[in-house]
N, C-alpha and C positions, 0 to 999 in steps of 0.2 A: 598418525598421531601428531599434534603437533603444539603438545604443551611443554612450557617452555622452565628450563633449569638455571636460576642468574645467568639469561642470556642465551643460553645454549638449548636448542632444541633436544626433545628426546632421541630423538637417532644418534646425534652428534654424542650425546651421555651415556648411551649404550658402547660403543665402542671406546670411549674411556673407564667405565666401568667392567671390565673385558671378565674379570674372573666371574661372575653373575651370567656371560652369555657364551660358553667358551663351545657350545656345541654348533655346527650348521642343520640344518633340518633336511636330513637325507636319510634313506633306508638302508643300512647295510645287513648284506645277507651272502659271506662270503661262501659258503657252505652252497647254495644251488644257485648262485646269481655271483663268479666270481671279480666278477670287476668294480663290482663294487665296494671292495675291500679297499680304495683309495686313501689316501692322504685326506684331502677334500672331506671323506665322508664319513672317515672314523670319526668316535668321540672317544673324550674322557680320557680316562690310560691308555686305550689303545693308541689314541689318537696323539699324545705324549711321548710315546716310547717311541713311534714310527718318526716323529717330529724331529727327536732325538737324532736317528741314525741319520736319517737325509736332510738335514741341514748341509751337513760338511763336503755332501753332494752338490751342492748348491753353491758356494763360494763364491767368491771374484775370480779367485786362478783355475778354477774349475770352469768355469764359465769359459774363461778366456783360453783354455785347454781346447772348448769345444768350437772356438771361432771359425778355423780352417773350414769345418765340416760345413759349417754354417756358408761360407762364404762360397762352397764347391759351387752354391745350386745357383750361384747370382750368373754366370752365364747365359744358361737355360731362360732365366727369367728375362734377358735382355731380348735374346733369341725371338722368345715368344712375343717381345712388344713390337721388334724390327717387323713381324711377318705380318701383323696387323696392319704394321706402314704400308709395308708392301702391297699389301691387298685390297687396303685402302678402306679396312673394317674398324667401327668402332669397337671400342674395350672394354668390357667390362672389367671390371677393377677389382671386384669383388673377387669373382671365379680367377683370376689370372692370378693372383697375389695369395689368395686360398694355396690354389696348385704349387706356389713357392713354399708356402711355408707347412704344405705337408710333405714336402719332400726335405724341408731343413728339421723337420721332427722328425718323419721315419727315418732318415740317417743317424740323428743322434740319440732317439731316443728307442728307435727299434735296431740298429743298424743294419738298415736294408739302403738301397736305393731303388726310389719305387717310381720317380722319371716319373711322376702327374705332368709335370711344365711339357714332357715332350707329348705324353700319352693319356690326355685328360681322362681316359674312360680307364685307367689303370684300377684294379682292383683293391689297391690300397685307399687311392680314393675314392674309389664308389661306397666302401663301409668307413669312411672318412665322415664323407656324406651323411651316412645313414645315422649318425648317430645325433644329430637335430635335425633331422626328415622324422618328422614324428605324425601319422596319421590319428583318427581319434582314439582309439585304444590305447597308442603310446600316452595320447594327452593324460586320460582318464588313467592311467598306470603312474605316471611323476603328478600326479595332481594326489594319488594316494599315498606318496612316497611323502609328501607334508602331513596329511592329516589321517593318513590310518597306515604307520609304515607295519607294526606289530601285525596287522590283518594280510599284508601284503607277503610276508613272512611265513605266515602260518598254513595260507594258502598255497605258498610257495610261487608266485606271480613274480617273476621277473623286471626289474626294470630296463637292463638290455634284452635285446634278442638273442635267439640262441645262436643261430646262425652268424651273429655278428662277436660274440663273446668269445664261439669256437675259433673264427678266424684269428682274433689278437691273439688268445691264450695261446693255438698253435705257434704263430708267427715268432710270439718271444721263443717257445719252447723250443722252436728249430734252430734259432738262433743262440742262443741260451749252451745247448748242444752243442752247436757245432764249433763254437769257440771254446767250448773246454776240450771238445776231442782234439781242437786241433792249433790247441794254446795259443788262441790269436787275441791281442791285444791293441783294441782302438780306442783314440782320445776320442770317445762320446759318453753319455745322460747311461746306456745300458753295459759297458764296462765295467761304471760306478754300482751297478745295482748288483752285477754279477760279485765284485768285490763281498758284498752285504754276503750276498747266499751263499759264498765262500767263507763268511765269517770274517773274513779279512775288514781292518778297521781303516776306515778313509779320515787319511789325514792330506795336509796341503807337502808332503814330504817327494810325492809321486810325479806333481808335475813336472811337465817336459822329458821323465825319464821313467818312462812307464815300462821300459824292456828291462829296466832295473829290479828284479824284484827282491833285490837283499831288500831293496825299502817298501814293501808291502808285507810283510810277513809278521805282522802282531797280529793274532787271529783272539778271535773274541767271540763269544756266546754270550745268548741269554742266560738268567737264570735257573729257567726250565729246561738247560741243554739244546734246545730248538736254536735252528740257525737263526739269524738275523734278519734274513727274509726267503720265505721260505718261494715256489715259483710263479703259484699263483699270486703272489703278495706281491713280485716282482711285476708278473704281468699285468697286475691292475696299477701301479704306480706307472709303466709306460704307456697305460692305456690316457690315463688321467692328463699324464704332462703331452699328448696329442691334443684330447677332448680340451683341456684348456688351453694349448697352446697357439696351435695352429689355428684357430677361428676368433678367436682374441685379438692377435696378431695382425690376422687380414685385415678384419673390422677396423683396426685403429689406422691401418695404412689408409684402406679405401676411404674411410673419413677425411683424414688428413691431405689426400690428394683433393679428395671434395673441395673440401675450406680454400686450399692454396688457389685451385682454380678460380675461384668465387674473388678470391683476393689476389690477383695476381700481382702485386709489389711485393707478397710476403713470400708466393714461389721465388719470384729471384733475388728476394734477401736470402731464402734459403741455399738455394744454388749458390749464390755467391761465396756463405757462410761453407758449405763444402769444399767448392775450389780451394776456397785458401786455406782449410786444414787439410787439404790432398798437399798441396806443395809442403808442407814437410816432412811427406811419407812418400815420397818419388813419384807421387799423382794414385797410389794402391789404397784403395780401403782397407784398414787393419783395426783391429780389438782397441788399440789406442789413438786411430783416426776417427771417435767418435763425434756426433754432427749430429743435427736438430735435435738440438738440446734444449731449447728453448720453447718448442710445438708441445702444447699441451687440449692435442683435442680430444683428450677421453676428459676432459672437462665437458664437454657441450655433447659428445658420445662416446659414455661409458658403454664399455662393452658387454657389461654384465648392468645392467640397469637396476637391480634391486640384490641387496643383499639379505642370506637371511640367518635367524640366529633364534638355540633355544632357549631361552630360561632356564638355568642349571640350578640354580638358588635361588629364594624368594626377594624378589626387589622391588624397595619401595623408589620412587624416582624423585631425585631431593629437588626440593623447593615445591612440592606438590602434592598432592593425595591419593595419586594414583602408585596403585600396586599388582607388580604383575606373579602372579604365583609360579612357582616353579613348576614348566611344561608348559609355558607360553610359548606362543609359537610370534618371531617377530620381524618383522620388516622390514628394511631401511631401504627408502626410496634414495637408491643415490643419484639417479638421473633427475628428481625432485630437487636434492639437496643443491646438486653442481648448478641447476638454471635456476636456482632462489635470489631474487633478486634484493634482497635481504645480501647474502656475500658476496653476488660477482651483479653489482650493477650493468642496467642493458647487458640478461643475460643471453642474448639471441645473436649480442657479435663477435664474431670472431677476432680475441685480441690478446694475442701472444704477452703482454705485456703486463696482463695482467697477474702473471706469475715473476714478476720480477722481484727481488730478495723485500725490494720497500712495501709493495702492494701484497706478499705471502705473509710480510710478517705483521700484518692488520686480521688477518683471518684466521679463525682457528683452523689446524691442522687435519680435522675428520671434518672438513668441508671439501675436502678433495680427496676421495676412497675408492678410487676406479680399481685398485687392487687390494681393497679390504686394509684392514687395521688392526692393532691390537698383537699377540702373537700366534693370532689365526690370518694374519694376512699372505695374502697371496709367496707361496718360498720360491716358485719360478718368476720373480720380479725382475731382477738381473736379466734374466736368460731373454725373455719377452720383449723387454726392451732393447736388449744386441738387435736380435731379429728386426723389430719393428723397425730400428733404425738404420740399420743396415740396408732392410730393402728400401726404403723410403732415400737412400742417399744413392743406391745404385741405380733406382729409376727416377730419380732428382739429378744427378751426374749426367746422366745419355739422352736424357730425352724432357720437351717442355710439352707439359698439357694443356688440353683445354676441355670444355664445356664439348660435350655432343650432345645438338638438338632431341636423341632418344632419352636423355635424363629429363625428367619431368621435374618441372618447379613449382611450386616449392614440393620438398620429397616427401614422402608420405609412408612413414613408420610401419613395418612390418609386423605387425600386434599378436599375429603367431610363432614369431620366433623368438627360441631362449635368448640370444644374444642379439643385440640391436641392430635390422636390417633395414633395409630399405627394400618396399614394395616392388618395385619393377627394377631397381638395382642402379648402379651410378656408371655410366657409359660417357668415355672421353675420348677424346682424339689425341695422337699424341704427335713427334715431330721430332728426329733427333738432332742433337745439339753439335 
């Protein structure tokens, strides 16, 4: 769509308009298809009430609670780029950075460690994997989950597989388990959830002293007497903050390595920019040694390329005649929006600078929504970004890239996949510093 509101395209007025679109278009059916009871897919009150309790899960000090856990897996990831030196192989960027950052999820938000960076055939990443390995029947399954979820439901048709639903569901469950029998207590994403199912209410009171539990113990219920989150409700919130975290994650590194290499004065602006905020942390990456800060390439690739949202109320879209009725199903081309040459002139270069405080405050604000907008936007924001920048500084700190002749130029768009790939994948050589 592309008619316009004093100035403002319609996508842009949708997510300013936020109470009119406040549902995503996804099928939940927690009852035979458990993981789909997410965050992401509830609506309405459900999707309120749940918003409610995990926010405070979410926090700054929560976040930064979970850094250590975060930061265990950056060895492994170094390890893995040395042995490609070694061996004198190129890199895929994609798979290698994947394997990091499902191993900095399933630590904090399954707390497993499931070692993909040492054991890529690991079984946590193989259903990692699988859950955007979609053959034609999956297609045809999330292509019903937009336009006939009610049939999908009724039929009882899944949008996971079963055999991949049972593996998570168990994995929390064991987990879940064994930390109550044997009262263990770890600064991660699934401690917080256990708190919920406990009823116990998360406040910022706990950090750094979670063996304390005089300061956990306000217990609270719903008002159906029902816990707070009951196990499958737990297990599809951990399922979720994987499926969105870790492939989000990778994608914005593997990008970002991309672009630096293409522009090689802006890798060693970057590099430079980490050195000097390592020297006032004893040379150690920490939670407050944050660095590329200034990399904005989910501008030019968003990770999630189109956002989408339902019509909860009837809207008419001002300054125009068009009206969408309640149960439109709607759009927003954000990989459209970000390369509209309309707000980021010559949208095809790469240029950091363009988000600088003088050139952001010429543009409106839902012209950059790589993690959605409104108070449906993305609640792992913080946590995404630690990661993203994290790895990006530990493999920016040891090592300089380049271009490997197996990357094909220019790259050519993966048009079946949910999150934005690249066809044959971005392969570099790398070089330690």
């Amino acid at each position: 769509m592309t008619s316009k509101s004093k100035g403002r395209s319609l996508e842009v007025t949708i997510f300013l308009d936020f109470m009119h679109f406040t549902n995503h278009v996804n099928t939940v059916d927690e009852e035979n298809d458990p993981l789909t009871g997410h965050l992401f897919s509830l609506k309405g009150a459900r999707w309120r009430s749940l918003r409610s309790k995990l926010t405070p899960v979410f926090t700054s000090g929560k976040i930064k609670m979970m850094f250590q856990t975060l930061a265990n897996c950056s060895d492994d990831l170094v390890s893995v780029v040395d042995k490609h030196i070694e061996e004198v192989q190129p890199i895929d960027v994609k798979d290698v950075v994947a394997r990091f950052t499902t191993d900095v999820i399933a630590s904090c938000a399954f707390g497993i460690e499931c070692n993909s960076l040492k054991n890529p055939n690991s079984e946590f990443r193989k259903y990692g994997r699988k859950i955007f390995e979609v053959d034609m029947w999956d297609s045809l399954t999330r292509l019903m989950t937009f336009f006939l979820p009610n049939l999908l439901i009724y039929i009882k048709i899944r949008t996971f597989r079963k055999d991949m639903t049972d593996f998570f569901v168990n994995t929390v469950k064991e987990t879940v388990n064994y930390r109550d029998r044997n009262n263990i207590i770890r600064k991660d994403f699934m401690h917080l959830l256990i708190q919920l199912k406990n009823n116990v209410k998360i406040t910022d009171n706990d950090i750094g002293d979670l063996n304390n539990k005089s300061k956990m113990t306000e217990n609270i219920k719903n008002d159906d007497n029902k816990p707070l989150l009951t196990m499958n409700e737990l297990a599809a919130q951990a399922f979720v903050f994987l499926a969105a975290g870790f492939e989000t994650s990778s994608t914005a590194i593997t990008f970002c390595l991309y672009e630096l290499v293409q522009n090689p004065e802006f890798e060693d602006l970057v590099r430079e920019e980490i050195n000097m905020i390592l020297v006032k942390y004893d040379g150690k990456l920490s939670y407050d040694a944050r660095s590329v800060e200034h990399l904005k390439t989910l501008r030019k690739y968003p990770p999630v390329p189109i956002h989408t949202r339902e019509c909860t109320k009837t809207y008419k879209v001002p300054g125009t005649n068009i009206i969408l009725d309640k149960g439109s199903l709607v759009f927003i081309p954000v990989l459209g929006i970000q390369r509209d040459p309309k707000y980021y002139p010559d949208p095809d270069k790469f240029d950091p600078e363009r988000f600088s405080e003088e050139q952001k405050a010429t543009r409106h604000s839902a012209t950059w929504t790589p993690f959605g907008d409104g108070p449906r936007a993305c609640i792992g924001l913080r946590f995404g970004l630690m990661q993203t920048k994290f790895g990006l500084a530990t493999l920016l700190k040891h090592f300089k890239f380049t271009l490997h002749p197996k990357t094909e130029i220019p790259i050519v768009l993966d048009l079946k996949s949910f999150f934005l790939a690249v066809e044959k994948g971005i392969w570099l050589k790398a070089e330690r510093i």
